[in-house]
MMTF fields as JSON, N, C-alpha, C and O atoms, coordinates in Angstrom:
{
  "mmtfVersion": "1.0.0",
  "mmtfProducer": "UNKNOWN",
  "numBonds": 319,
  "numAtoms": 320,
  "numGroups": 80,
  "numChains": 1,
  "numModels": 1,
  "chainsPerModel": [1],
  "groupsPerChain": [80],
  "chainIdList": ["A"],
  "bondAtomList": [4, 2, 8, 6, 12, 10, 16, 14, 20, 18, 24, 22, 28, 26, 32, 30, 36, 34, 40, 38, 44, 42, 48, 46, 52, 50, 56, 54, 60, 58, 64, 62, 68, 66, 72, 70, 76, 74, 80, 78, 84, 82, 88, 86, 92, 90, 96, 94, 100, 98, 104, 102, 108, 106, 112, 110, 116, 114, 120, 118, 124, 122, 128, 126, 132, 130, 136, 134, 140, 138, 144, 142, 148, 146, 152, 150, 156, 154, 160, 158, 164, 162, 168, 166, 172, 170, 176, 174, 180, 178, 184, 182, 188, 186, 192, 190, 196, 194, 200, 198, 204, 202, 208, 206, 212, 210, 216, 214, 220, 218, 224, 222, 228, 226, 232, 230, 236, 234, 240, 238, 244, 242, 248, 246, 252, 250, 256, 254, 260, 258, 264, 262, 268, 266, 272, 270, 276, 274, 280, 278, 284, 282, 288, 286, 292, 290, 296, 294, 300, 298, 304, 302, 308, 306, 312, 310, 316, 314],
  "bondOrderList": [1, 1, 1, 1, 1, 1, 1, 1, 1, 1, 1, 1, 1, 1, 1, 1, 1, 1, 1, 1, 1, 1, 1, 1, 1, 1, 1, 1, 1, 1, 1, 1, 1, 1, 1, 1, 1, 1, 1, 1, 1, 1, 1, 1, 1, 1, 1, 1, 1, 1, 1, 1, 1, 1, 1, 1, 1, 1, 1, 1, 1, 1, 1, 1, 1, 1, 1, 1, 1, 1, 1, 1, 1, 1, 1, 1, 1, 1, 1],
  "groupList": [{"groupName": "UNK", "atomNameList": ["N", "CA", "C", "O"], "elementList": ["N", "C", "C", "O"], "formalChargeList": [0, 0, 0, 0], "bondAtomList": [1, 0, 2, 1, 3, 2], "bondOrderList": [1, 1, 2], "singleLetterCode": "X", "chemCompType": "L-PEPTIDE LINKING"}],
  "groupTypeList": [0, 0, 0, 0, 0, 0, 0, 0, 0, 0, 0, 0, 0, 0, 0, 0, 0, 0, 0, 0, 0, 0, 0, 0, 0, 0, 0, 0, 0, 0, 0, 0, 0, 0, 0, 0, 0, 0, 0, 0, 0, 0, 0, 0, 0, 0, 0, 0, 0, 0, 0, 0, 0, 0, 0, 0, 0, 0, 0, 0, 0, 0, 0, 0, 0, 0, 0, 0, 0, 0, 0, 0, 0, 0, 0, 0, 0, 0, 0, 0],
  "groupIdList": [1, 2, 3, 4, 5, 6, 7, 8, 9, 10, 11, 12, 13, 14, 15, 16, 17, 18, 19, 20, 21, 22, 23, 24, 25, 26, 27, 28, 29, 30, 31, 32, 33, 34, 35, 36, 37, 38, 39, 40, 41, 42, 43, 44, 45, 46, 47, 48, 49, 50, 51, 52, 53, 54, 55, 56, 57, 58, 59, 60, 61, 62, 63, 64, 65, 66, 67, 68, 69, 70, 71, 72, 73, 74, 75, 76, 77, 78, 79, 80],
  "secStructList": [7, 7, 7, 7, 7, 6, 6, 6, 7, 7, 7, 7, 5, 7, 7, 3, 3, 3, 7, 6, 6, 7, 7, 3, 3, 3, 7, 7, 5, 7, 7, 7, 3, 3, 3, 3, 3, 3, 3, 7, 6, 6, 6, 1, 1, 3, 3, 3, 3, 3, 3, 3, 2, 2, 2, 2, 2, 2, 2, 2, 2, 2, 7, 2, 2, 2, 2, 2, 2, 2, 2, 2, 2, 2, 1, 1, 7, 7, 7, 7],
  "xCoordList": [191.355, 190.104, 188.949, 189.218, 187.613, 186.857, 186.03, 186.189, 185.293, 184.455, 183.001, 181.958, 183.174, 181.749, 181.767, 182.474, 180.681, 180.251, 180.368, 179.728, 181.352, 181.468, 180.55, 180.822, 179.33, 178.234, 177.068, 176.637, 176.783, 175.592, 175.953, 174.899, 176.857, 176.997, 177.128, 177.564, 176.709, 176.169, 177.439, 178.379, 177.286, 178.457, 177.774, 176.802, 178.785, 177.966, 177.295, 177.194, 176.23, 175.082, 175.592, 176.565, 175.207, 175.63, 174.491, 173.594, 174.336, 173.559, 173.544, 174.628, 172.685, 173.307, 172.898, 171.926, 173.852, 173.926, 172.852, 172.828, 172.052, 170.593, 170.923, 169.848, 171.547, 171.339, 169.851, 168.851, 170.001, 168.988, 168.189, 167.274, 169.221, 168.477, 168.523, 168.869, 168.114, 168.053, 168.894, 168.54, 170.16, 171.227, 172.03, 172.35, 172.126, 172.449, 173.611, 173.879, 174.366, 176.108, 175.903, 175.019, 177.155, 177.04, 177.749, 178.481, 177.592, 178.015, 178.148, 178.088, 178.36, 178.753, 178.229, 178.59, 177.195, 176.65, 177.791, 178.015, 178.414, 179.713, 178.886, 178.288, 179.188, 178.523, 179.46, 180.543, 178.976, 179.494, 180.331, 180.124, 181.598, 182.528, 183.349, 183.967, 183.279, 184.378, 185.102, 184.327, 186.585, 186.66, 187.341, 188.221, 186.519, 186.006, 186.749, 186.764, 187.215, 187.257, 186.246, 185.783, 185.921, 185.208, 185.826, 186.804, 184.735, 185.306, 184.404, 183.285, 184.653, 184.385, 184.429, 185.385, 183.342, 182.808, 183.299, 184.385, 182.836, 182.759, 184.088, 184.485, 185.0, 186.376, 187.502, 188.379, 187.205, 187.931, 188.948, 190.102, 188.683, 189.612, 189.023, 188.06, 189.388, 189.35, 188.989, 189.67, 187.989, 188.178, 187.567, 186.445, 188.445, 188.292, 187.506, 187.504, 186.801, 185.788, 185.635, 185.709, 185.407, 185.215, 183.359, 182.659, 183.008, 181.47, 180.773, 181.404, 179.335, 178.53, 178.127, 178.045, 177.913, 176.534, 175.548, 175.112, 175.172, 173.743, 174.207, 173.323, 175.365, 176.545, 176.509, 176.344, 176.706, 176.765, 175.988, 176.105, 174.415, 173.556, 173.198, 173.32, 172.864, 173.089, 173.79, 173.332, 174.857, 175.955, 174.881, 174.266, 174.975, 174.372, 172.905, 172.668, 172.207, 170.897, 170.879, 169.969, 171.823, 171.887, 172.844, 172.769, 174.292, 175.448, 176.321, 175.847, 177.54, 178.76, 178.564, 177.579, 178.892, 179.15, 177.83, 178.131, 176.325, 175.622, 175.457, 174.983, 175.911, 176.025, 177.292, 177.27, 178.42, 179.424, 179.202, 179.645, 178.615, 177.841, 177.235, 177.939, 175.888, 175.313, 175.932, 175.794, 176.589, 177.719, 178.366, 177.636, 179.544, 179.79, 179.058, 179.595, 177.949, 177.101, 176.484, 176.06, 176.438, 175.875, 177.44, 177.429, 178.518, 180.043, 180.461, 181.22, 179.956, 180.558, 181.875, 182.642, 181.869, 183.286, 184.146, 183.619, 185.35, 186.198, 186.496, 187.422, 186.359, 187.385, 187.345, 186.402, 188.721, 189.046, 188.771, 189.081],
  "yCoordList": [104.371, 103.968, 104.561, 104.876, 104.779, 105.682, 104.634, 103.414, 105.166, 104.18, 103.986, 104.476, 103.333, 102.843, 101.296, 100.785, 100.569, 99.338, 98.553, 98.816, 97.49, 96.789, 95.838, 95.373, 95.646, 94.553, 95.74, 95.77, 96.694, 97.505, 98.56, 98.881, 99.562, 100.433, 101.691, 102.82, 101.267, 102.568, 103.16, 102.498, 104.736, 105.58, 106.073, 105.662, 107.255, 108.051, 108.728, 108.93, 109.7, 110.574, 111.877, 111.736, 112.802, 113.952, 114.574, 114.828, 115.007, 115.23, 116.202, 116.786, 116.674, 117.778, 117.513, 116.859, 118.164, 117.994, 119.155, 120.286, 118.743, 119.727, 120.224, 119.929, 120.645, 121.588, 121.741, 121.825, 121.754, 122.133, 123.938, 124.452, 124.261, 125.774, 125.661, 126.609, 124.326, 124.117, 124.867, 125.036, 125.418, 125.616, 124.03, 123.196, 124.219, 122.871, 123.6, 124.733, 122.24, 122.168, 121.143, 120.314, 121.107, 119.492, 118.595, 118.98, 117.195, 115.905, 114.987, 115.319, 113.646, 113.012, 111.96, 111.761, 111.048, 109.557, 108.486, 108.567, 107.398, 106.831, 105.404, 104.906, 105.025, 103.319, 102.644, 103.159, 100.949, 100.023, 99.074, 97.894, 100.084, 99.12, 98.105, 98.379, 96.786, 95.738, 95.118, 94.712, 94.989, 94.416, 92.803, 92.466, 91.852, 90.376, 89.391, 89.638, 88.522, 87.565, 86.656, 86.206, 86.434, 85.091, 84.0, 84.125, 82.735, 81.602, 81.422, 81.147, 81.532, 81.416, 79.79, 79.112, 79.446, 77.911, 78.113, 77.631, 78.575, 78.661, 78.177, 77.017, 79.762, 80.371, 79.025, 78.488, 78.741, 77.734, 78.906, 78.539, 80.215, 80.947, 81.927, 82.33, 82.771, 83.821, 84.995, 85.353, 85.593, 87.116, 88.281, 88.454, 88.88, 90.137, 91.157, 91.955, 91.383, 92.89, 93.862, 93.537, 95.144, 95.721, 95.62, 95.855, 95.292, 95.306, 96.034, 96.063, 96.623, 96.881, 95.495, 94.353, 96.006, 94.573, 93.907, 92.758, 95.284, 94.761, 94.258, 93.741, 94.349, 93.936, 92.253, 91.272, 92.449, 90.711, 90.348, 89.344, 90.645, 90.127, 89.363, 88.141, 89.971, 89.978, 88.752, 87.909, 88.759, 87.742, 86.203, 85.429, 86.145, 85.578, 84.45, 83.276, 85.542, 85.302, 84.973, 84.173, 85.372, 85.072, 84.289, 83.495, 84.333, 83.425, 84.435, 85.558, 84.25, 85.513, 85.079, 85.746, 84.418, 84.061, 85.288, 86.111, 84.773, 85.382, 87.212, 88.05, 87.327, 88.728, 89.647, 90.75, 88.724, 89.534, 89.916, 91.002, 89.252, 89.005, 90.239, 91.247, 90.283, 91.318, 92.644, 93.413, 92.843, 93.756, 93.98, 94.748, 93.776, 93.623, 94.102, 94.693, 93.871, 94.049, 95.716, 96.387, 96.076, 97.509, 98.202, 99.433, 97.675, 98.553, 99.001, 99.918, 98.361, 98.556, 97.738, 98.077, 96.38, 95.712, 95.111, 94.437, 95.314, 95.38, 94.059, 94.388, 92.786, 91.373, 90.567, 90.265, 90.385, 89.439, 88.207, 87.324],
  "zCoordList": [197.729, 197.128, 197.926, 199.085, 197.46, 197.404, 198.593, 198.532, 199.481, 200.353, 199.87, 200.303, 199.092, 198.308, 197.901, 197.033, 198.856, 198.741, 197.36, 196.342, 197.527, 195.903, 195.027, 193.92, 195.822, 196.064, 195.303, 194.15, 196.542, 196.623, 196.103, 195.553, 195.798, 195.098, 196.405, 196.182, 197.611, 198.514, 199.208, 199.648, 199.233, 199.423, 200.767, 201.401, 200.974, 202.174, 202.015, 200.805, 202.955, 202.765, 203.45, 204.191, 203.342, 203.541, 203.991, 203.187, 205.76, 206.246, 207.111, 207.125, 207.925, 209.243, 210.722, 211.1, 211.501, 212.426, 212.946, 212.462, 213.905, 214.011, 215.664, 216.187, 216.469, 217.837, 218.24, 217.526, 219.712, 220.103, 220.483, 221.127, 219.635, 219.148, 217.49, 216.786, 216.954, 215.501, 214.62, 213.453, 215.128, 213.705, 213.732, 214.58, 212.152, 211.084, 210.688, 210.286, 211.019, 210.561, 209.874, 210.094, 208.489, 207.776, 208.517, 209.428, 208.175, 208.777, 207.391, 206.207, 208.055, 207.072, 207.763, 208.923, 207.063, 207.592, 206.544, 205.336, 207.703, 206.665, 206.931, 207.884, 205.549, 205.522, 206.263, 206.542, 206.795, 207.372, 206.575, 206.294, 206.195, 205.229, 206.032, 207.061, 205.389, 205.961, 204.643, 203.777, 204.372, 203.995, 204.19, 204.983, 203.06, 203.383, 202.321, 201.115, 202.763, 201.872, 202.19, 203.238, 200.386, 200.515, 199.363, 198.625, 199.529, 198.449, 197.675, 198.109, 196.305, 195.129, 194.914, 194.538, 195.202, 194.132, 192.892, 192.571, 192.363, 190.969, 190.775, 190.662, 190.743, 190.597, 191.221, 190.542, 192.51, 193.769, 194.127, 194.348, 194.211, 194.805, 195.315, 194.663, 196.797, 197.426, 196.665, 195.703, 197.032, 196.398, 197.146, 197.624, 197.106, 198.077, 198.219, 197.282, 199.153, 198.721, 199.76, 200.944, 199.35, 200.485, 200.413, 199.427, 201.488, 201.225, 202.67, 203.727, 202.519, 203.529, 204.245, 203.793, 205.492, 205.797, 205.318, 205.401, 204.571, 203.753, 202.278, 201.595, 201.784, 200.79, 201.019, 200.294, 202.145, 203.021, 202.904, 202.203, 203.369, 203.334, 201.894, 201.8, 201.075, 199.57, 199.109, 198.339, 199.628, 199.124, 199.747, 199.014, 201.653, 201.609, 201.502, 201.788, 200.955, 200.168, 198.993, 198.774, 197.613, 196.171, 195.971, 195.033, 197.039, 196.445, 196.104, 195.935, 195.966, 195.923, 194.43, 194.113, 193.431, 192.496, 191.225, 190.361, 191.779, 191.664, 191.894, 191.126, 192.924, 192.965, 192.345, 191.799, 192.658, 191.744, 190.508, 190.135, 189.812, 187.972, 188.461, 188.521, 188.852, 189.334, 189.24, 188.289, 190.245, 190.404, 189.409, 188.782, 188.645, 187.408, 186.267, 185.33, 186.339, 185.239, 185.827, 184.887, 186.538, 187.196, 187.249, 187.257, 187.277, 186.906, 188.748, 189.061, 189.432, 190.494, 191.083, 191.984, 190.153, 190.461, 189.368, 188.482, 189.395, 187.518, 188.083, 188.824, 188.255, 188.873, 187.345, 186.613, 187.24, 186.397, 186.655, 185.855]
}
Protein backbone atom coordinates (compact mmCIF):
# COMPACT_ATOMS: atom_id res chain seq x y z
CA UNK A 1 0.00 0.00 0.00
CA UNK A 2 0.91 3.37 -1.18
CA UNK A 3 2.21 5.85 1.79
CA UNK A 4 -0.47 8.32 1.74
CA UNK A 5 -2.28 9.60 4.87
CA UNK A 6 -5.94 8.03 5.27
CA UNK A 7 -7.40 11.11 7.24
CA UNK A 8 -5.49 13.98 5.20
CA UNK A 9 -4.91 12.67 1.91
CA UNK A 10 -0.98 13.87 2.17
CA UNK A 11 1.71 11.86 0.21
CA UNK A 12 5.32 12.69 -0.19
CA UNK A 13 6.99 15.77 -1.85
CA UNK A 14 9.62 15.51 -4.16
CA UNK A 15 12.36 17.84 -3.59
CA UNK A 16 16.24 18.46 -3.92
CA UNK A 17 19.00 18.07 -2.26
CA UNK A 18 20.98 21.61 -2.69
CA UNK A 19 25.22 21.24 -2.00
CA UNK A 20 27.16 23.77 -1.08
CA UNK A 21 28.44 24.46 -4.59
CA UNK A 22 24.48 24.53 -5.36
CA UNK A 23 24.19 21.35 -7.67
CA UNK A 24 20.59 19.78 -6.98
CA UNK A 25 20.10 16.05 -6.77
CA UNK A 26 16.38 14.76 -6.23
CA UNK A 27 15.21 13.61 -2.75
CA UNK A 28 12.23 12.57 -1.39
CA UNK A 29 10.46 14.46 1.75
CA UNK A 30 8.42 11.17 3.38
CA UNK A 31 5.36 12.04 5.60
CA UNK A 32 5.04 10.97 9.34
CA UNK A 33 3.07 7.75 8.78
CA UNK A 34 1.88 5.73 11.92
CA UNK A 35 -0.26 3.24 11.82
CA UNK A 36 -3.15 3.58 14.76
CA UNK A 37 -5.89 2.04 16.15
CA UNK A 38 -8.61 3.82 17.41
CA UNK A 39 -12.29 3.35 19.05
CA UNK A 40 -15.17 4.04 17.28
CA UNK A 41 -18.15 5.31 19.58
CA UNK A 42 -20.29 5.19 17.14
CA UNK A 43 -19.27 1.68 15.47
CA UNK A 44 -18.07 0.17 19.43
CA UNK A 45 -15.22 -1.22 17.39
CA UNK A 46 -11.46 -0.59 16.58
CA UNK A 47 -10.50 0.73 13.32
CA UNK A 48 -7.38 0.93 11.84
CA UNK A 49 -5.50 3.65 10.01
CA UNK A 50 -2.49 4.53 8.74
CA UNK A 51 -2.48 8.28 9.57
CA UNK A 52 0.02 11.47 9.68
CA UNK A 53 0.34 13.45 12.91
CA UNK A 54 -1.47 16.11 11.61
CA UNK A 55 -4.08 13.06 10.51
CA UNK A 56 -4.12 12.77 14.43
CA UNK A 57 -4.50 15.95 15.14
CA UNK A 58 -7.68 16.16 13.08
CA UNK A 59 -9.07 13.12 14.60
CA UNK A 60 -8.45 14.72 17.83
CA UNK A 61 -10.10 18.06 17.27
CA UNK A 62 -13.38 16.80 15.12
CA UNK A 63 -13.78 13.16 16.56
CA UNK A 64 -12.69 9.97 14.50
CA UNK A 65 -16.27 9.25 13.69
CA UNK A 66 -16.51 12.80 12.19
CA UNK A 67 -13.49 12.71 10.21
CA UNK A 68 -13.70 9.30 8.79
CA UNK A 69 -17.21 10.59 7.06
CA UNK A 70 -15.00 13.35 6.01
CA UNK A 71 -12.50 11.19 4.61
CA UNK A 72 -14.82 8.92 2.94
CA UNK A 73 -16.58 11.49 1.38
CA UNK A 74 -13.11 13.07 -0.28
CA UNK A 75 -12.36 8.97 -1.37
CA UNK A 76 -9.39 8.70 0.71
CA UNK A 77 -10.81 5.79 2.96
CA UNK A 78 -13.12 2.67 1.47
CA UNK A 79 -14.22 1.31 5.50
CA UNK A 80 -17.19 -0.64 5.60
Amino acid sequence: MAKVCQVTGRKRMVGNNVSHSKKRTKRIFAINLKTKKFWSEEEQRFITLKVSCKGMKHIEKNGLDATVKAAQKKGYINIV
